[in-house]
ZAKETOR-375410 format. One line per 2 residues: their letters; for each residue z, x, y of C-alpha. Coordinates in Angstrom, 2 decimals, padded with zeros to 5 digits, always signed. Layout:
N
A> Z:X:Y; ... .
***
This chain:
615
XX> +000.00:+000.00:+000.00; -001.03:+001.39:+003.51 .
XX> +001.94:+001.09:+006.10; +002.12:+002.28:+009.46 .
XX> +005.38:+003.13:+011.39; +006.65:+000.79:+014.22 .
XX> +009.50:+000.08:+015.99; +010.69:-003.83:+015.42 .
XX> +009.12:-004.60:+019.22; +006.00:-002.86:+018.63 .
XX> +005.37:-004.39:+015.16; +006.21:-008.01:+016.88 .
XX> +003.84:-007.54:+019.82; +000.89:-006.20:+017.38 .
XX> +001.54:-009.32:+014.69; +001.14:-011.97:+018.07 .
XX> -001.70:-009.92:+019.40; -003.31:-010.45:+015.80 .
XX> -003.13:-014.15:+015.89; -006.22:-016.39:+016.41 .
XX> -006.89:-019.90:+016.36; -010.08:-022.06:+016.99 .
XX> -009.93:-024.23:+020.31; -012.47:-025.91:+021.36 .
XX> -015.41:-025.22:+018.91; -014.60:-021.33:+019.39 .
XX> -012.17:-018.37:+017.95; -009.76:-017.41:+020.69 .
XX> -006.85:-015.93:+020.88; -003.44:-017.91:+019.64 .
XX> -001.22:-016.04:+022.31; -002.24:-016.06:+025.94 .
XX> +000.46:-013.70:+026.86; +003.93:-013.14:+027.80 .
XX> +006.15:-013.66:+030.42; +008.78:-011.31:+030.95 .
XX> +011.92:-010.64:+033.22; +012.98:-007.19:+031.98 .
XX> +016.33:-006.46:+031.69; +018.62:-003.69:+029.71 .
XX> +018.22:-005.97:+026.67; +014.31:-006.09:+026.66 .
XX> +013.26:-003.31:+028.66; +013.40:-000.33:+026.62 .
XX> +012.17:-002.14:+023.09; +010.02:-005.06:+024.05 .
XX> +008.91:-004.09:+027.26; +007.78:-000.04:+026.01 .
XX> +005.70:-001.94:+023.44; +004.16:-004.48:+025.98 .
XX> +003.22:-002.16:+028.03; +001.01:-000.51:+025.28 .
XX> -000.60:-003.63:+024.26; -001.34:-005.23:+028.23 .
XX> -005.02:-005.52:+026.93; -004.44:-007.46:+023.67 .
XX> -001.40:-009.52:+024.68; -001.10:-009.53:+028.84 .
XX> +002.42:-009.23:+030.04; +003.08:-011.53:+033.21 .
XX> +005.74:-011.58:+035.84; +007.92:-014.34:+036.61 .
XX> +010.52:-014.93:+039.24; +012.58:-017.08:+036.95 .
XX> +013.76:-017.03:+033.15; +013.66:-020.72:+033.38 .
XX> +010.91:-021.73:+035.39; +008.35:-018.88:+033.29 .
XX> +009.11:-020.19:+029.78; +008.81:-023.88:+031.47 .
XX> +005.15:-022.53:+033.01; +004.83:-021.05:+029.43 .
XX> +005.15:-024.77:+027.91; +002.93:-026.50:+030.59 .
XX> +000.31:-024.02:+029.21; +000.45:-025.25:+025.57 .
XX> +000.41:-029.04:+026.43; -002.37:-029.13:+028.57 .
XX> -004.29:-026.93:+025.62; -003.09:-029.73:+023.49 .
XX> -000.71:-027.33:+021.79; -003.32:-024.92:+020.39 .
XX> -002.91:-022.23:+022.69; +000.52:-020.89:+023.15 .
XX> +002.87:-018.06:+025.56; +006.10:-016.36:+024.59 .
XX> +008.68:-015.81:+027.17; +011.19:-012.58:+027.19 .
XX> +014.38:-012.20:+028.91; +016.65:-009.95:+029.12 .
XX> +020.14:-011.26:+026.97; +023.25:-012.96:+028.97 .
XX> +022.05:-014.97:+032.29; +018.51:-014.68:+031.47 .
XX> +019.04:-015.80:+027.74; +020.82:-018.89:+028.66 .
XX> +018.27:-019.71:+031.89; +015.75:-020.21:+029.75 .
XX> +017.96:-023.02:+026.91; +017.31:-025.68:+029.85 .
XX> +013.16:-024.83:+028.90; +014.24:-024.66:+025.15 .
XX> +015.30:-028.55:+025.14; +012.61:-029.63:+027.11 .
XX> +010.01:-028.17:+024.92; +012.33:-029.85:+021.93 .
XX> +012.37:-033.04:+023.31; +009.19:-033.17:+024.05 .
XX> +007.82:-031.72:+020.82; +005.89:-028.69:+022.37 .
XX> +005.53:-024.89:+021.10; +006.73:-021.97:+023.20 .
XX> +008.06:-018.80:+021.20; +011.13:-017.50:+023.27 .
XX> +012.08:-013.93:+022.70; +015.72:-013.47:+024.45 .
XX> +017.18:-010.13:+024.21; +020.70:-009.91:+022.25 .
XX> +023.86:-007.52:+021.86; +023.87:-004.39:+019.62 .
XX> +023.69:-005.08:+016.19; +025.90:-002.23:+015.25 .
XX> +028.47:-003.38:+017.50; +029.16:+000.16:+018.20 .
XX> +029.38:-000.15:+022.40; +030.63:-003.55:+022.25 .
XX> +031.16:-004.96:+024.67; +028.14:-004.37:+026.58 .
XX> +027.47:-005.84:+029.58; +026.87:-009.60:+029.90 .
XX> +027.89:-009.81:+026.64; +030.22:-012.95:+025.75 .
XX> +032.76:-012.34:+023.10; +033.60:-015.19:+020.46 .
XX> +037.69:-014.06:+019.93; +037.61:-015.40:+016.07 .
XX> +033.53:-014.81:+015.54; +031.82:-011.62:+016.29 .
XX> +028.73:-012.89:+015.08; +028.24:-015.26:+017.89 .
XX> +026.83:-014.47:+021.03; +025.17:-016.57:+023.83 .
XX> +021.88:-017.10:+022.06; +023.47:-019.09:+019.95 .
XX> +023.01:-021.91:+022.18; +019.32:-021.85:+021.04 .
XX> +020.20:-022.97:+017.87; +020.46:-026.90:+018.90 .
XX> +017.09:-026.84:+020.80; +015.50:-024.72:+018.67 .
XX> +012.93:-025.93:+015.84; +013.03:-022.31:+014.19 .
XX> +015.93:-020.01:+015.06; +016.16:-016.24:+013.75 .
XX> +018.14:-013.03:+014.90; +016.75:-009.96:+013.54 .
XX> +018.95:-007.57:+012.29; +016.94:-005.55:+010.91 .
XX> +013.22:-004.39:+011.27; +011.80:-005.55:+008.19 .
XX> +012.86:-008.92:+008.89; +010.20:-009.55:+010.81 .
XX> +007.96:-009.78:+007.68; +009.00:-013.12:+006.63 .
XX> +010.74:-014.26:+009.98; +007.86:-013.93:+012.58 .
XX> +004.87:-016.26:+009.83; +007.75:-018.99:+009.67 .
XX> +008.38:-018.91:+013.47; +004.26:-019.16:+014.52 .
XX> +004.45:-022.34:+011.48; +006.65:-023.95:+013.33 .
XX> +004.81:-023.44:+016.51; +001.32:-025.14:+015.25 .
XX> +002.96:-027.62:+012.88; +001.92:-030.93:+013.87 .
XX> +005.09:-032.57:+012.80; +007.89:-029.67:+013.17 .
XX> +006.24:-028.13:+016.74; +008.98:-026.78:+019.28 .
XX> +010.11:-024.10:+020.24; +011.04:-021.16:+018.40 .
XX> +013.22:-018.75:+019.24; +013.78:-015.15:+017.52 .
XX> +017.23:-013.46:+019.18; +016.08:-009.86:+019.60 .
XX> +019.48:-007.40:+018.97; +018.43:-004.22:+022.06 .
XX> +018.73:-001.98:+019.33; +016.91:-002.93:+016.68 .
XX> +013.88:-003.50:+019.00; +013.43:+000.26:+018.67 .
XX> +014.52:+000.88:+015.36; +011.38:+002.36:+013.37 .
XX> +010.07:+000.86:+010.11; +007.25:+001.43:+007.64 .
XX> +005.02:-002.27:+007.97; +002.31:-003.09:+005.62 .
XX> -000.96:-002.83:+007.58; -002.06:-005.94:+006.08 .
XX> +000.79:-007.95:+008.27; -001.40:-007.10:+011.07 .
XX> -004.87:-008.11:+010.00; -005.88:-011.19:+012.38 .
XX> -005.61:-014.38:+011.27; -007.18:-017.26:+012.33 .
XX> -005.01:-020.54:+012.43; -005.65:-024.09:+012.06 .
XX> -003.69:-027.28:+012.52; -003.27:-029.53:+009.79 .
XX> -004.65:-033.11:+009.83; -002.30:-034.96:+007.45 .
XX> -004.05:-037.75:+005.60; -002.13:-041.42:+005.47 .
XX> -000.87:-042.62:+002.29; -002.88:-045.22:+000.76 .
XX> -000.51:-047.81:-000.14; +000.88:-047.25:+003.78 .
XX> -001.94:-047.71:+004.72; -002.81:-050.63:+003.02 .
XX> +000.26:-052.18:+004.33; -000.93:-051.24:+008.21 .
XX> -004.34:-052.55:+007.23; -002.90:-055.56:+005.94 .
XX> -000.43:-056.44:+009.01; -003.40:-055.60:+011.81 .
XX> -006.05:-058.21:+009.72; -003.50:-060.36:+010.15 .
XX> -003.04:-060.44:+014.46; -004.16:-062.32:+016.66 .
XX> -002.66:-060.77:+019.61; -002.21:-057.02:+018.69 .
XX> -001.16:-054.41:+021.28; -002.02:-050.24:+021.01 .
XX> +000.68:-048.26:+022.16; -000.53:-044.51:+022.61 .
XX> +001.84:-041.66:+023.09; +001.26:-038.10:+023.37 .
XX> +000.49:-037.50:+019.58; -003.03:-039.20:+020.54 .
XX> -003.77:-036.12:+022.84; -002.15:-033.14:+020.86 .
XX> -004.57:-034.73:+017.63; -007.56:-034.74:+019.97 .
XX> -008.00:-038.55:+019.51; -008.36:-039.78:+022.65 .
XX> -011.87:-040.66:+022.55; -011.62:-042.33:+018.76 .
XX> -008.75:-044.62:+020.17; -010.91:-045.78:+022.84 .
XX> -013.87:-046.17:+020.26; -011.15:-048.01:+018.15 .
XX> -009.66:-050.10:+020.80; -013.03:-051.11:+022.03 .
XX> -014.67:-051.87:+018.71; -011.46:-054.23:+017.98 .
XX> -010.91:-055.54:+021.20; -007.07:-053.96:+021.53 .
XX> -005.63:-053.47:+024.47; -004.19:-050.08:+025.00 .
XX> -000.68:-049.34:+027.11; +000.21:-045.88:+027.40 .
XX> +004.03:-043.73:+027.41; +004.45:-041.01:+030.00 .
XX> +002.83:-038.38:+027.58; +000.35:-041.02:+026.42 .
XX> -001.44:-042.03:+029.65; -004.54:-040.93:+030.55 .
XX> -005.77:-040.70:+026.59; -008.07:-043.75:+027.99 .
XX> -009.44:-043.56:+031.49; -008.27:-046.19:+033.78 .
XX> -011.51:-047.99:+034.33; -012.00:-048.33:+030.18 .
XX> -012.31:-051.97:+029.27; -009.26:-051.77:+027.00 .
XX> -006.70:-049.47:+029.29; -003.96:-051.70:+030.54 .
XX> -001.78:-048.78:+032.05; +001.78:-047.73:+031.61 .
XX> +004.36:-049.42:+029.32; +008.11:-049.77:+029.57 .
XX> +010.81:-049.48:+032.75; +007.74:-048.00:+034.70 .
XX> +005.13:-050.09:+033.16; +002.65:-052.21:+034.90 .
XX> +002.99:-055.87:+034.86; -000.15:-056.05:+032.51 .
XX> +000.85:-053.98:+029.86; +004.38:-055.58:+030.05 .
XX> +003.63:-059.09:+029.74; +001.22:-058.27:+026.63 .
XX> +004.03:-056.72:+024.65; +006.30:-059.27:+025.52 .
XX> +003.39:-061.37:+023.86; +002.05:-059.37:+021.14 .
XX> +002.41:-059.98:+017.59; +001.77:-056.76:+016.40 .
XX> +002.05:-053.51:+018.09; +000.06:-050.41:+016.86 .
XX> +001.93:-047.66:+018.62; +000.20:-044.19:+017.86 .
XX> +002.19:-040.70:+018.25; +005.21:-041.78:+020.20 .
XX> +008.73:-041.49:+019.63; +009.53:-044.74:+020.96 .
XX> +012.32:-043.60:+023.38; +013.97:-046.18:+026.09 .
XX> +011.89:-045.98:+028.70; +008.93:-047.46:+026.38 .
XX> +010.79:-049.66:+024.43; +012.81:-050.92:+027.77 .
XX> +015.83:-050.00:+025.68; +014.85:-051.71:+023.07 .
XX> +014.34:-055.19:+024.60; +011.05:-055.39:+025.32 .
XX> +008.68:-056.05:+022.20; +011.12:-055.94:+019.70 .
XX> +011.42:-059.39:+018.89; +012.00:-060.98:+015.49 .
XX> +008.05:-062.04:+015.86; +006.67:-059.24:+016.37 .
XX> +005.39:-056.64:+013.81; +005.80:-052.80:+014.88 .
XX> +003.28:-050.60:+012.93; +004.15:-047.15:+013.63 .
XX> +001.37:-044.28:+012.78; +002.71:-040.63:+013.40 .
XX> +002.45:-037.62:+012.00; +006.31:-037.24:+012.37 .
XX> +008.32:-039.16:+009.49; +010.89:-038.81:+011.49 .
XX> +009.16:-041.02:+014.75; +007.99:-043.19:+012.19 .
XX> +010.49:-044.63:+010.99; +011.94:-046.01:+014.10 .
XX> +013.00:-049.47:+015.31; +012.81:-050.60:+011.61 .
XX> +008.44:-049.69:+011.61; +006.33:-050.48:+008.86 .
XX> +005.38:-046.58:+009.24; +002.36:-045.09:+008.57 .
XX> +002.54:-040.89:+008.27; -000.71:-039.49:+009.48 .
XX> -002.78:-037.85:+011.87; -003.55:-039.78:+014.50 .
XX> -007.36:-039.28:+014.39; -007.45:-038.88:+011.06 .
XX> -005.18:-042.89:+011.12; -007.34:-044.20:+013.76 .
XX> -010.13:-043.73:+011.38; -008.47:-045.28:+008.29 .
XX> -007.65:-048.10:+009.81; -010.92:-048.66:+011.83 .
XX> -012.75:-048.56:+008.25; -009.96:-050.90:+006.86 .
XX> -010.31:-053.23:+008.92; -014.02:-053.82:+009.48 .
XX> -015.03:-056.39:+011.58; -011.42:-057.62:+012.24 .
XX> -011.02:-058.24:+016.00; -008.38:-059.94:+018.47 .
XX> -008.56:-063.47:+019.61; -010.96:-064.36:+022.71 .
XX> -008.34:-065.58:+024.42; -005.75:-062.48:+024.42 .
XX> -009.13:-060.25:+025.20; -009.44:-062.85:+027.85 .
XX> -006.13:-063.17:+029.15; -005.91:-058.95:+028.99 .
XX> -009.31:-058.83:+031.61; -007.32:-061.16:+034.07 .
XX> -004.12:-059.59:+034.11; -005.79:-055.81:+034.02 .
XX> -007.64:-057.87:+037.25; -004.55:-058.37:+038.91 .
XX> -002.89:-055.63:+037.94; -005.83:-053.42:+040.20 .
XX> -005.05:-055.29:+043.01; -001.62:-054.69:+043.12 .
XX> -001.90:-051.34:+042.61; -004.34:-051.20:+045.55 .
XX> -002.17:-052.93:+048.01; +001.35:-050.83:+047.11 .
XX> -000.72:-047.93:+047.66; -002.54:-048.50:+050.45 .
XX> -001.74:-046.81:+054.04; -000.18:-049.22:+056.32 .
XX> +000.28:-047.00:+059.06; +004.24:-046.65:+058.65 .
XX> +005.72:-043.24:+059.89; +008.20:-042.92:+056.91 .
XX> +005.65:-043.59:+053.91; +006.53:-044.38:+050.37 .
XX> +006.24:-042.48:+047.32; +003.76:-045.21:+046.36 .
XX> +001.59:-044.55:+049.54; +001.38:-040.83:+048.84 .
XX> +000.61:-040.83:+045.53; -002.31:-042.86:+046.58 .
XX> -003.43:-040.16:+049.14; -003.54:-037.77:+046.60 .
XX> -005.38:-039.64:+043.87; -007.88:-040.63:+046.20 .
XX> -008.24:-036.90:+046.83; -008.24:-035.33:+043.30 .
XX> -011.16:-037.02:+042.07; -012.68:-036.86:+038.34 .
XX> -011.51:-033.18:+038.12; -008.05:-033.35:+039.51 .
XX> -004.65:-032.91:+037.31; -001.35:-034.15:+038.98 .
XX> +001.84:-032.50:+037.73; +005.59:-033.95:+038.26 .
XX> +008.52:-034.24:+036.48; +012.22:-036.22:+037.04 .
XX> +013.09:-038.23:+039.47; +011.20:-041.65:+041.03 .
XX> +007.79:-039.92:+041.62; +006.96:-040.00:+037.80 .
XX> +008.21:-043.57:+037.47; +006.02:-044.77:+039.96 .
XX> +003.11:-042.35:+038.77; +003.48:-044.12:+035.30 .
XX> +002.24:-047.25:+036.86; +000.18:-045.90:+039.50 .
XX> -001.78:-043.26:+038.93; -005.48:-044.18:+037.91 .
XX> -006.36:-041.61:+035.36; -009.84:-040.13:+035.22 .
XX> -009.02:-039.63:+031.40; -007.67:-036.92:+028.83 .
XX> -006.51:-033.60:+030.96; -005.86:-035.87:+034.26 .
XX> -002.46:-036.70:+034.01; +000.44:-034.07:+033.12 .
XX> +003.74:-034.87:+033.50; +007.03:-034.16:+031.94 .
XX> +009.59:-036.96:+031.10; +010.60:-036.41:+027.69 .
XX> +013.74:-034.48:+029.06; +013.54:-035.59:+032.56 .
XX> +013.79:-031.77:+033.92; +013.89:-031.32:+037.51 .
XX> +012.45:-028.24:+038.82; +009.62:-027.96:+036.16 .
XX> +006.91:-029.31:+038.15; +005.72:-026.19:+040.27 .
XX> +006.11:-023.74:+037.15; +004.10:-026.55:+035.45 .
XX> +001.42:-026.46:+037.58; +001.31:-022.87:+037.23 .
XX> +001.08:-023.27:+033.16; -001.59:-026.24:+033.53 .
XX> -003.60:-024.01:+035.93; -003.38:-021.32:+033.84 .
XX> -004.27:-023.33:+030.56; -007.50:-025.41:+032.47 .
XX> -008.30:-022.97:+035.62; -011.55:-025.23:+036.32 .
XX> -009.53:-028.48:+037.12; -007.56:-028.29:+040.71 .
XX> -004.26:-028.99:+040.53; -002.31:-031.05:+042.31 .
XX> +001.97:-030.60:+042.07; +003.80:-033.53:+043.21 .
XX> +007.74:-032.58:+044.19; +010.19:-034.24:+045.75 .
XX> +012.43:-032.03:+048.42; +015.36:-032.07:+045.50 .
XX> +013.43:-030.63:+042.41; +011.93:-027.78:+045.09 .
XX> +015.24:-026.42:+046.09; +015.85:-025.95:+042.59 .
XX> +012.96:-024.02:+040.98; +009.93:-023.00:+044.03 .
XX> +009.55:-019.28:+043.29; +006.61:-019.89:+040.92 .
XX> +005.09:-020.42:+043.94; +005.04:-016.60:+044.62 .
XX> +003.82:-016.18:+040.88; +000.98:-018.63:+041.25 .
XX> -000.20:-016.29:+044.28; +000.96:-013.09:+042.87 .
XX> -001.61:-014.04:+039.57; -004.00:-016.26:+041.83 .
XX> -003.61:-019.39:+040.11; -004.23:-021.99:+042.80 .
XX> -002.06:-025.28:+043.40; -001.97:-028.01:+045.65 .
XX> +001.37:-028.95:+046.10; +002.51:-032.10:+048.11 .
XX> +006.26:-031.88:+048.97; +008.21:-035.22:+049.49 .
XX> +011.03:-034.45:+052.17; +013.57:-037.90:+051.32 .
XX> +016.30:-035.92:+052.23; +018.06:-036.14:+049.15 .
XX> +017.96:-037.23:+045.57; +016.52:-040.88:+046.49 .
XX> +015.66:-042.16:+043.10; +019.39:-041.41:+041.78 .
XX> +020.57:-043.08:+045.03; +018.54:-046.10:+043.98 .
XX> +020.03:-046.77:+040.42; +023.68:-045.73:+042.22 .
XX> +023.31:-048.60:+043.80; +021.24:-050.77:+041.55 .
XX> +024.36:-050.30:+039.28; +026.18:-051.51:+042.05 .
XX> +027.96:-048.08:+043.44; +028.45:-046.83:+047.08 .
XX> +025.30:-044.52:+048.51; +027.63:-041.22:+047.52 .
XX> +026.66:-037.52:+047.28; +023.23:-038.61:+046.20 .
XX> +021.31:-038.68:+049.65; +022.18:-036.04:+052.43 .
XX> +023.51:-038.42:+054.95; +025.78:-039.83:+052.26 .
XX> +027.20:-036.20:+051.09; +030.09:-034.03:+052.57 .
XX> +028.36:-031.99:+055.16; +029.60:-030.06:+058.54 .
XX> +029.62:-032.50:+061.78; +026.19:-031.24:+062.36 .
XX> +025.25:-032.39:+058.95; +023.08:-030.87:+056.38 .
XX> +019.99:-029.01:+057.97; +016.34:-029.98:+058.03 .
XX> +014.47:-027.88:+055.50; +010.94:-026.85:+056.72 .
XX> +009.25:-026.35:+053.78; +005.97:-025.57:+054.83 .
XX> +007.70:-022.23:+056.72; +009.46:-021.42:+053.26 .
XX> +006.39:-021.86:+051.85; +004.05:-019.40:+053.99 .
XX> +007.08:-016.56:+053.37; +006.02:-017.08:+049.47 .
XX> +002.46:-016.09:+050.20; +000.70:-019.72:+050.43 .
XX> -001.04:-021.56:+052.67; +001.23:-024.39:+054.12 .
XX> +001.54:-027.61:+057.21; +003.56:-030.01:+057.35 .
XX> +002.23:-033.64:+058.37; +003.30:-036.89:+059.01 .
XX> +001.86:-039.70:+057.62; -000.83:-040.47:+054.97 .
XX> -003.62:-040.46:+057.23; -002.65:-036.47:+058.09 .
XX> -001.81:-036.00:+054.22; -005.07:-037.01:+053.45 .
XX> -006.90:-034.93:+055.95; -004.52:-031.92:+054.73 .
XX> -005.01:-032.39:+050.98; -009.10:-032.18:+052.25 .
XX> -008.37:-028.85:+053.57; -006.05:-027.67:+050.49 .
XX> -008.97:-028.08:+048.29; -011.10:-026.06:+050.30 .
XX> -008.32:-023.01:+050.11; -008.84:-020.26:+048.29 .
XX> -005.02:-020.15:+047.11; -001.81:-022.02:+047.06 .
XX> -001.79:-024.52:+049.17; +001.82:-026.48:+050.49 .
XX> +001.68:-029.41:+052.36; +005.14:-031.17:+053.38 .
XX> +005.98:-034.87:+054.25; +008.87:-036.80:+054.79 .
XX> +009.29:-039.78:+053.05; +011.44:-043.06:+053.30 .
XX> +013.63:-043.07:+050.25; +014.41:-046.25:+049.49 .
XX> +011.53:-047.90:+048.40; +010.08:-048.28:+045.41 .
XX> +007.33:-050.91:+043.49; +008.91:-054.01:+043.04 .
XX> +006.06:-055.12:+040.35; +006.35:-054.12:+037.16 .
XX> +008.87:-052.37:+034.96; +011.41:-053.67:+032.40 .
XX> +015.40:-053.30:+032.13; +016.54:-049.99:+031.27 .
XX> +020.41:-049.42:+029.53; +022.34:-047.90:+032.36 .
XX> +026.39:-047.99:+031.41; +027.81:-049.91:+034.14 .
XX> +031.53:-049.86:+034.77; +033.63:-052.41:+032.87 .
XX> +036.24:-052.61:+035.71; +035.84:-051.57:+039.69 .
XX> +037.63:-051.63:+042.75; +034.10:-052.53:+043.94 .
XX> +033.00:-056.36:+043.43; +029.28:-054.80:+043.76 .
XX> +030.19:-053.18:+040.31; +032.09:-055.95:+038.74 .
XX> +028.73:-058.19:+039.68; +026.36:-055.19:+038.27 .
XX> +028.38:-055.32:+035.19; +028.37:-059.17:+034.61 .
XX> +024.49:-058.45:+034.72; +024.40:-055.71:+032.29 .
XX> +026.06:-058.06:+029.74; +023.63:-060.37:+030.22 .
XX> +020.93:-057.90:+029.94; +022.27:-056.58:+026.55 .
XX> +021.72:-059.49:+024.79; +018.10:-059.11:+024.96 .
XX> +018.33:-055.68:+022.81; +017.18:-055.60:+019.49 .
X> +019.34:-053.20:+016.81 .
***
């Protein structure tokens, strides 16, 4: 057997440089790169054997352990998870920065292989610096936190570990089913301890994701409930992107006469303007997609994991009447809310079933009865977003600016907070690629590194961030990155002056305006000061203004997409308002006892609300 001598970091950086995978009808590589924020636990192991392999596996600079390894993820779910980064840090601070990007990728089921430096193995200088020692458990050290959002967790203690460790961690990554984040804990020493490796662990490989075919008796169950409907309702989730099966489900849809509603991770698998596309489902659904599943006697949902916000906590469209056929490649999501399940690729399903079920299609009148409300669905949409002239605008009114500016090739990127609620049931979708935004964990301050990882991932679409003034005082210095690498965004900052959409449901739920918005918050007798983001901005290397109003935002956003760079435009916003139309209760605890009779009257209608849940 040939071998060839490596230290454990070189070895690791050669075996991802080997990896290949076929995207898009060609052989590319599986790794795009790295991001790295060197410290003593990374630089002298991984970072030595980077810097030797910059051509085969580019090493990039972040600003952020968090906000790089969130960019990192953004870059494998707008490749549909086919194309993947690592992320290195440094162990201590920059370890447990980037477990907030570990549980997002988790919840939301998408790859990223974090590589966080760890103590000595030995032990022999212990303690070293930043380390954290476990009194009763030596063994333990901050990257143990990984292990709960971690799909595949490893700490290599020795070299030759790596041989079985490393294939089981890049599984995980492209298993359709399993995919998250993996995380191998890399002990500063052993990163430069030397071993003899088989030179046949480094011969490229070229991956491919498995299409898992239904069963045939589950499937003849699905078949069998569908024939049967007369008012059946698709529910799409993200699974119909990451299988590539966003044009069969509008074939399918079509051919059947379904109507389609869409999850957060789901929309924009149809285009808005496709006969069968009734929007967004759920607390931040539209009124058309809504009233069908309150309707429907069977629902069809495809690759979602059915979480609150699309099942209105479970009081929606789970009714004793209605049938809840549940195909995902995940056994796991399909079993939920008591699904017949069927456990299959979603293109490969879609297929199945569209053979099944032949000429099978819905009843005239729910086809007809879909047109009008999809009718009057439009025009609402139209009106909440149109410019009325008002100096404070809404969120609603500037998210109509921008997606009258991004056109068929824009992508708009957001995460937490009221913009992606009121994106949900906004935002007219151009189709697959259009729409990217994160809500599986709900994770302020991902949206500007997210742009950066969608840029990255599809540098011929422009990109357009949305942020409200909250989520950009947390996490903006990507902003510097996107220059630094000249990945060009647009991004549109909403000044509210606080956290407005928790400052809604504070009060929705009946509480005092408290600690949520500025003016409500313990401040100096000047109060809190007026952020000018567009002069923060400019100091990070981009372009910036600040305007007021949509006609100026729309004028701005012109000139942002004739920029050569970054581009940060800033607006304040009123935040208070949001659309009135649509949505559907969502479980908020509500205090069973209050000084407050605003409480004590939010909590008599929470009880009341309850007893539409399902279990």
């Amino acid at each position: 057997m040939h071998t060839i001598r490596l230290t454990m970091a070189q070895a690791l950086v050669k075996f991802l440089a080997a990896q290949r995978i076929e995207h898009e009808g060609r052989e590319v590589p599986l790794f795009e790169g790295v991001f790295a924020i060197f410290g003593h636990g990374n630089v002298a192991g991984l970072g030595e054997a980077l810097y030797h392999a910059q051509d085969a596996l580019p090493t990039l600079r972040a600003h952020n352990e968090q906000t790089m390894a969130h960019a990192a993820i953004a870059f494998a779910k707008a490749n549909g998870r086919r194309r993947l980064m690592a992320a290195t840090s440094s162990i201590g601070p920059g370890a447990t920065n980037m477990v907030t990007a570990a549980a997002l990728a988790h919840a939301n089921r998408l790859p990223v292989l974090l590589l966080p430096g760890d103590t000595f193995a030995t032990r022999e200088p212990d303690p070293v610096l930043q380390q954290v020692e476990h009194f009763g458990d030596p063994t333990i050290t901050v990257n143990d936190c990984f292990r709960p959002v971690s799909r595949f967790f490893d700490r290599i203690t020795r070299p030759e570990q790596l041989l079985t460790s490393l294939p089981q961690a890049i599984a995980t990554l492209l298993d359709p089913e399993h995919c998250g984040p993996a995380t191998l804990a890399l002990p500063q020493d052993v990163q430069t301890f030397a071993y003899d490796y088989p030179e046949a662990f480094f011969t490229p490989r070229v991956h491919r994701i498995r299409r898992p075919q239904p069963d045939s008796r589950e499937l003849e169950d699905a078949i069998a409930v569908l024939a049967r409907a007369k008012r059946p309702l698709i529910l799409a989730g993200g699974g119909v992107h990451y299988a590539d099966a966003c044009e069969r489900l509008g074939e399918f849809a079509q051919a059947h006469g379904v109507p389609v509603a869409e999850t957060q991770a789901g929309k924009g698998a149809l285009a808005d303007a496709h006969p069968c596309a009734v929007g967004a489902i759920g607390v931040t659904g539209s009124v058309v997609a809504n009233r069908l599943a309150e309707q429907a006697d069977v629902i069809l949902a495809v690759g979602t994991r059915l979480q609150d916000f699309t099942t209105g906590s479970r009081a929606l469209f789970e009714r004793d009447d209605v049938t809840l056929v549940a195909l995902n490649v995940g056994r796991f999501d399909s079993q939920k809310h008591h699904a017949i399940p069927l456990v299959g690729d979603a293109l490969v399903g879609l297929a199945a079933l569209d053979t099944g079920l032949a000429e099978w299609c819905a009843s005239d009148a729910w086809r007809e009865q879909t047109g009008s409300l999809k009718r009057e669905w439009a025009e609402v949409v139209a009106r909440v977003t149109a410019d009325d002239g008002r100096e404070l605008p809404t969120d609603a009114q500037v998210i109509g600016a921008v997606n009258r500016q991004a056109g068929e090739d824009g992508t708009v990127v957001c995460a937490a907070g009221g913009l992606p609620g009121e994106l949900h049931k906004l935002w007219q979708a151009s189709g697959p690629g259009s729409y990217h935004v994160e809500y599986g964990f709900s994770c302020m301050g991902y949206e500007i590194a997210g742009g950066l990882g969608v840029k990255m991932a599809r540098p011929e679409r422009e990109v357009f961030v949305m942020v409200g003034d909250g989520s950009y005082l947390m996490h903006n210095s990507e902003l510097a990155t996107s220059v630094m690498l000249g990945h060009k965004l647009v991004v549109v900052v909403l000044d509210n002056r606080g956290y407005g959409c928790i400052n809604r449901l504070q009060q929705a739920t009946g509480g005092a305006g408290f600690n949520n918005l500025l003016e409500d918050c313990r401040t100096v007798a000047e109060g809190a000061p007026k952020m000018d983001f567009a002069a923060h901005a400019r100091s990070l290397g981009c372009q910036a203004e600040s305007v007021c109003g949509i006609q100026a935002l729309e004028q701005a956003l012109g000139r942002a997409r004739q920029a050569s760079g970054t581009y940060v435009i800033a607006l304040d916003t009123d935040p208070l308002p949001s659309t009135a139309e649509g949505g559907a209760w969502w479980e908020v605890a509500v205090p069973e006892v209050s000084q407050r009779e605003q409480v004590n009257e939010a909590y008599r209608g929470y009880r009341e609300a309850k007893r539409r849940q399902h279990h």
